[in-house]
MDTraj code that builds the backbone (N, CA, C; nanometers):
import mdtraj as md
import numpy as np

residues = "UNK UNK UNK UNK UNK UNK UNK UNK UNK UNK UNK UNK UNK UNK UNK UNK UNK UNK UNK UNK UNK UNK UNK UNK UNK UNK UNK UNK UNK UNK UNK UNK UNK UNK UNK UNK UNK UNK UNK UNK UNK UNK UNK UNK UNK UNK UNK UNK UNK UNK UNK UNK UNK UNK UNK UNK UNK UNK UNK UNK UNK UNK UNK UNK UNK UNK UNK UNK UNK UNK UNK UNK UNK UNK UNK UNK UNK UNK UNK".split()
xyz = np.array([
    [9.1516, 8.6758, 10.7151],
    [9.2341, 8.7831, 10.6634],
    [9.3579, 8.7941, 10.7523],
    [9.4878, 8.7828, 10.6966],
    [9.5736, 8.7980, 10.7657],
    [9.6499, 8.9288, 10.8046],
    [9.6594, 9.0380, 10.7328],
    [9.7030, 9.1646, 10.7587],
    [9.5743, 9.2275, 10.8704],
    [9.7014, 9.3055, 10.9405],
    [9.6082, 9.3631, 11.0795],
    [9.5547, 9.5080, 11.0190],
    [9.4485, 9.4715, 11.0280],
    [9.3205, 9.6066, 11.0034],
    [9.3922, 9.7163, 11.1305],
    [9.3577, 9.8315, 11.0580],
    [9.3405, 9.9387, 11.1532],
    [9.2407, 10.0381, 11.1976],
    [9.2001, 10.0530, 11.3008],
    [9.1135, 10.1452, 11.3523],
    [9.2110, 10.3076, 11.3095],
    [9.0727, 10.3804, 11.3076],
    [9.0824, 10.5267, 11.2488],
    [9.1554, 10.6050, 11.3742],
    [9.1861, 10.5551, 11.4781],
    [9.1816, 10.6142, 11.6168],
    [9.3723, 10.5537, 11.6217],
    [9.4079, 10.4229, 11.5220],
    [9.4866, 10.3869, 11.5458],
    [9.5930, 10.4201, 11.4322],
    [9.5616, 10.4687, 11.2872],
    [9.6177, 10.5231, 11.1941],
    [9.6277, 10.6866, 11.2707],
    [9.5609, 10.7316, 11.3397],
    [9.5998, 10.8921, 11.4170],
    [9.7445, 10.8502, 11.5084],
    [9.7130, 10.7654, 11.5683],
    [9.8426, 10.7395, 11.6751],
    [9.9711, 10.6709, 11.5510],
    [9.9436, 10.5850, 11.4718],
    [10.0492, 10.6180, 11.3811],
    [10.1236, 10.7487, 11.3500],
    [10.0293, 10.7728, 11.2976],
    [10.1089, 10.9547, 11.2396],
    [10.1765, 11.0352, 11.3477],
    [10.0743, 11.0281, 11.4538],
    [10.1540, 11.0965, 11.5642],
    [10.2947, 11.0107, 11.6016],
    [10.3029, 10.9154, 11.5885],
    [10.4359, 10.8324, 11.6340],
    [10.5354, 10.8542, 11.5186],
    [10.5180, 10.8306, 11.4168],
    [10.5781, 10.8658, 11.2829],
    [10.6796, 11.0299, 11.3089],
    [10.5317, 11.0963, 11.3167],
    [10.5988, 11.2391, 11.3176],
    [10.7005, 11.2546, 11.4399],
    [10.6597, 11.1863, 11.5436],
    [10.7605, 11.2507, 11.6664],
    [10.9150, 11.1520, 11.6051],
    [10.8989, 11.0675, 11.5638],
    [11.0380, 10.9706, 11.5616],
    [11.1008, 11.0443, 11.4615],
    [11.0123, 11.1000, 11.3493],
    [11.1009, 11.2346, 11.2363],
    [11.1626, 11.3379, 11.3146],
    [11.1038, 11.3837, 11.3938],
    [11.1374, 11.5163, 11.4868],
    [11.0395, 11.5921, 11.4558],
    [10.9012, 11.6079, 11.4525],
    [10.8022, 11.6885, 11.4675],
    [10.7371, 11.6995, 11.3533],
    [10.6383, 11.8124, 11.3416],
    [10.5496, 11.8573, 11.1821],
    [10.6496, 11.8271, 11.1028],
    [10.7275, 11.9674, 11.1079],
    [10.8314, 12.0290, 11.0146],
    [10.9027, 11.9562, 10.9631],
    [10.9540, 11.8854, 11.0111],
    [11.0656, 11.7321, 10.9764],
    [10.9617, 11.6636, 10.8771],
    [10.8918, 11.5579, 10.9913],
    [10.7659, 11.4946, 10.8766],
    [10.7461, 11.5463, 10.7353],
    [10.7249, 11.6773, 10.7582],
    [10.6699, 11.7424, 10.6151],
    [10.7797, 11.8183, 10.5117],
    [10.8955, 11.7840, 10.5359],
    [11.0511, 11.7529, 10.4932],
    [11.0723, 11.6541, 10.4182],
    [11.0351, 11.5286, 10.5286],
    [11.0701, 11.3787, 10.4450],
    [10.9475, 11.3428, 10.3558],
    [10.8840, 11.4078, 10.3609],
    [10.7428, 11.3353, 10.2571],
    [10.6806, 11.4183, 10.1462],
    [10.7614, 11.5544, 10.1533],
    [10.7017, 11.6782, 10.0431],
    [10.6116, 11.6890, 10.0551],
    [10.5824, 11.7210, 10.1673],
    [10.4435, 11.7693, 10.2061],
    [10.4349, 11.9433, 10.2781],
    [10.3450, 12.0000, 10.2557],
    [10.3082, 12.1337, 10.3326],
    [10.3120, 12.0861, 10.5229],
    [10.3938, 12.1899, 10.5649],
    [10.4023, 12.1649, 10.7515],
    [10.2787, 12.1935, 10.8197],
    [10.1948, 12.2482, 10.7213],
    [10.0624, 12.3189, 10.7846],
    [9.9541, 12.2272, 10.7717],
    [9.9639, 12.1443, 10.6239],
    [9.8733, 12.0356, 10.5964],
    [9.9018, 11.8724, 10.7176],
    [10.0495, 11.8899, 10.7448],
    [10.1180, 11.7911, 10.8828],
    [10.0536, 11.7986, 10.9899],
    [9.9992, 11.9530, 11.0002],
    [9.9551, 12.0098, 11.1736],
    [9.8210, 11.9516, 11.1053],
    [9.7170, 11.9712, 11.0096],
    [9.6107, 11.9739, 11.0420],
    [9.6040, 11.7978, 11.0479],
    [9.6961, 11.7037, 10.9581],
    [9.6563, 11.6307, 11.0091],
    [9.6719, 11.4991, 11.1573],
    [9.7843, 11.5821, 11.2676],
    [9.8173, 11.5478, 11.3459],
    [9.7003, 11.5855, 11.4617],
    [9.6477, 11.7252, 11.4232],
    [9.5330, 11.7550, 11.5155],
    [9.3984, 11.7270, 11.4897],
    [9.3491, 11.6114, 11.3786],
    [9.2453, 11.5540, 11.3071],
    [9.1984, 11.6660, 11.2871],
    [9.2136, 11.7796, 11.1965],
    [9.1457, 11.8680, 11.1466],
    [9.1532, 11.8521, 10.9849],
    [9.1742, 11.7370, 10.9667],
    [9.1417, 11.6798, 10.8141],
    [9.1493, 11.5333, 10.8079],
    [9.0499, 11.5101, 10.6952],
    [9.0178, 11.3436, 10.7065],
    [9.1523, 11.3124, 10.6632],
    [9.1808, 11.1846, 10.6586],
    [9.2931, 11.0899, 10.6523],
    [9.2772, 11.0596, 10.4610],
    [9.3566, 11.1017, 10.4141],
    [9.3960, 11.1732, 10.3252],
    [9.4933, 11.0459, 10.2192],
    [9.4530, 10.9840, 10.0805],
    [9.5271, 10.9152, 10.0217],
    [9.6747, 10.9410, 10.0508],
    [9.7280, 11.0507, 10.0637],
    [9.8709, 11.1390, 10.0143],
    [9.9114, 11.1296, 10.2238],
    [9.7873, 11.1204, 10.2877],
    [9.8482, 11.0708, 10.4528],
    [9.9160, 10.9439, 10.4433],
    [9.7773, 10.8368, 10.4013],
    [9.8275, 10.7223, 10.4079],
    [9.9282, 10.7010, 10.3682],
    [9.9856, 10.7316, 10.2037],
    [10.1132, 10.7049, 10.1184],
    [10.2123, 10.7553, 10.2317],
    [10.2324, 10.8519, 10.3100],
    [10.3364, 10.9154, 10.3828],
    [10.3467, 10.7648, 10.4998],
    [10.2496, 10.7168, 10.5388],
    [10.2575, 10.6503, 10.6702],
    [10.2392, 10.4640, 10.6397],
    [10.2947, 10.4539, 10.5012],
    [10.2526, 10.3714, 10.4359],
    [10.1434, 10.2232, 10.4545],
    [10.0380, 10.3177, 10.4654],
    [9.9435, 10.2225, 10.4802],
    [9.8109, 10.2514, 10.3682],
    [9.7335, 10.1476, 10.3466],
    [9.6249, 10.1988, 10.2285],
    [9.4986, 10.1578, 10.2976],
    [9.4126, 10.2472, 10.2206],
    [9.2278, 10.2304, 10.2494],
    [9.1716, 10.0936, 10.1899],
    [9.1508, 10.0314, 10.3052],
    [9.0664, 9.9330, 10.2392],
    [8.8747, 9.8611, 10.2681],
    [8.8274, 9.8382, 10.2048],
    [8.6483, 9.8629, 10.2315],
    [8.5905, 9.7242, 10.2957],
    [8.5413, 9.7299, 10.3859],
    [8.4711, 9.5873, 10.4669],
    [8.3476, 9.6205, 10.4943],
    [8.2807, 9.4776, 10.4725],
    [8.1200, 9.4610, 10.4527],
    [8.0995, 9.4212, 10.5927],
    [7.9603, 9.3952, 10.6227],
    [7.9418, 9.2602, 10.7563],
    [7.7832, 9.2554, 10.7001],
    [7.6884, 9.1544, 10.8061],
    [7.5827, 9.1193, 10.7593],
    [7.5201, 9.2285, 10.8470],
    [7.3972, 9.2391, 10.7990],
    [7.3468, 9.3408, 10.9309],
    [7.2298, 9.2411, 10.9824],
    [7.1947, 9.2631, 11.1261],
    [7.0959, 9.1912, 11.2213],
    [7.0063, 9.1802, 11.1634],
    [6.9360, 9.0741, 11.1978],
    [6.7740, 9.0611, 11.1500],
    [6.7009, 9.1607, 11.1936],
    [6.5567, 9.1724, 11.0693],
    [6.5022, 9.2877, 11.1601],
    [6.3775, 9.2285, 11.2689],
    [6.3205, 9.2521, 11.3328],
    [6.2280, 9.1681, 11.4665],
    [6.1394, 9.1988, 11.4247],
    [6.0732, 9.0578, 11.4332],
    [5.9223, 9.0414, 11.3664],
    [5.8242, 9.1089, 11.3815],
    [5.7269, 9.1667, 11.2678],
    [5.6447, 9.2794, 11.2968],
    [5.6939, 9.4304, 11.2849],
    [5.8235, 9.4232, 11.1958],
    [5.8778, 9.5645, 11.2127],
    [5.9628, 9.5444, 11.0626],
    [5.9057, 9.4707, 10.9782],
    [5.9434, 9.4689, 10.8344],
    [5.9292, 9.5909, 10.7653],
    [5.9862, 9.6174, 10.6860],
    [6.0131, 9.7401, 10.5676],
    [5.8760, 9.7538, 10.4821],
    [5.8398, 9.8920, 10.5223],
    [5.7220, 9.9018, 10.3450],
    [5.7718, 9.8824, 10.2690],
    [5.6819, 9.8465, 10.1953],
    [5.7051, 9.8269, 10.0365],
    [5.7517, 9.7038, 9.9635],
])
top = md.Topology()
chain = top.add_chain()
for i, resn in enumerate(residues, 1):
    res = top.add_residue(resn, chain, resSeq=i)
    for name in ("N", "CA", "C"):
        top.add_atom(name, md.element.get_by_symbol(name[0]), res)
traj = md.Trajectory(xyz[None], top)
């Protein structure tokens, strides 16, 4: 896969970088028609990361699998 995945820890430091290079909430939530209050909650992770975040910080949700470990012998699933 060639586009760089992002950690949830690293789409927060986006926004926070985003918003300060706008000039703060208020600005941010200026250029994107957004509520300044819905900006604060999500600069202070007091709301999940939000379709209408991403669109502002233009990045999108995307879903990844992996295999999971074997389970160790003698500790198989009922049923």
């Amino acid at each position: 896969m060639a586009e760089e995945l992002l950690t949830l820890k690293q789409v927060f430091s986006e926004l926070n970088t985003q918003v300060a290079h706008a000039g703060g909430n208020n600005a941010f939530a200026r250029l994107h028609g957004r509520n300044k209050g819905t900006i604060s909650n999500w600069t202070n992770c007091n709301r999940e990361v939000s379709n209408s975040c991403l669109d502002a910080l233009g990045l999108e949700r995307v879903e990844m699998f992996r295999r999971k470990k074997p389970i160790a012998s003698g500790r198989g699933k009922n049923g």
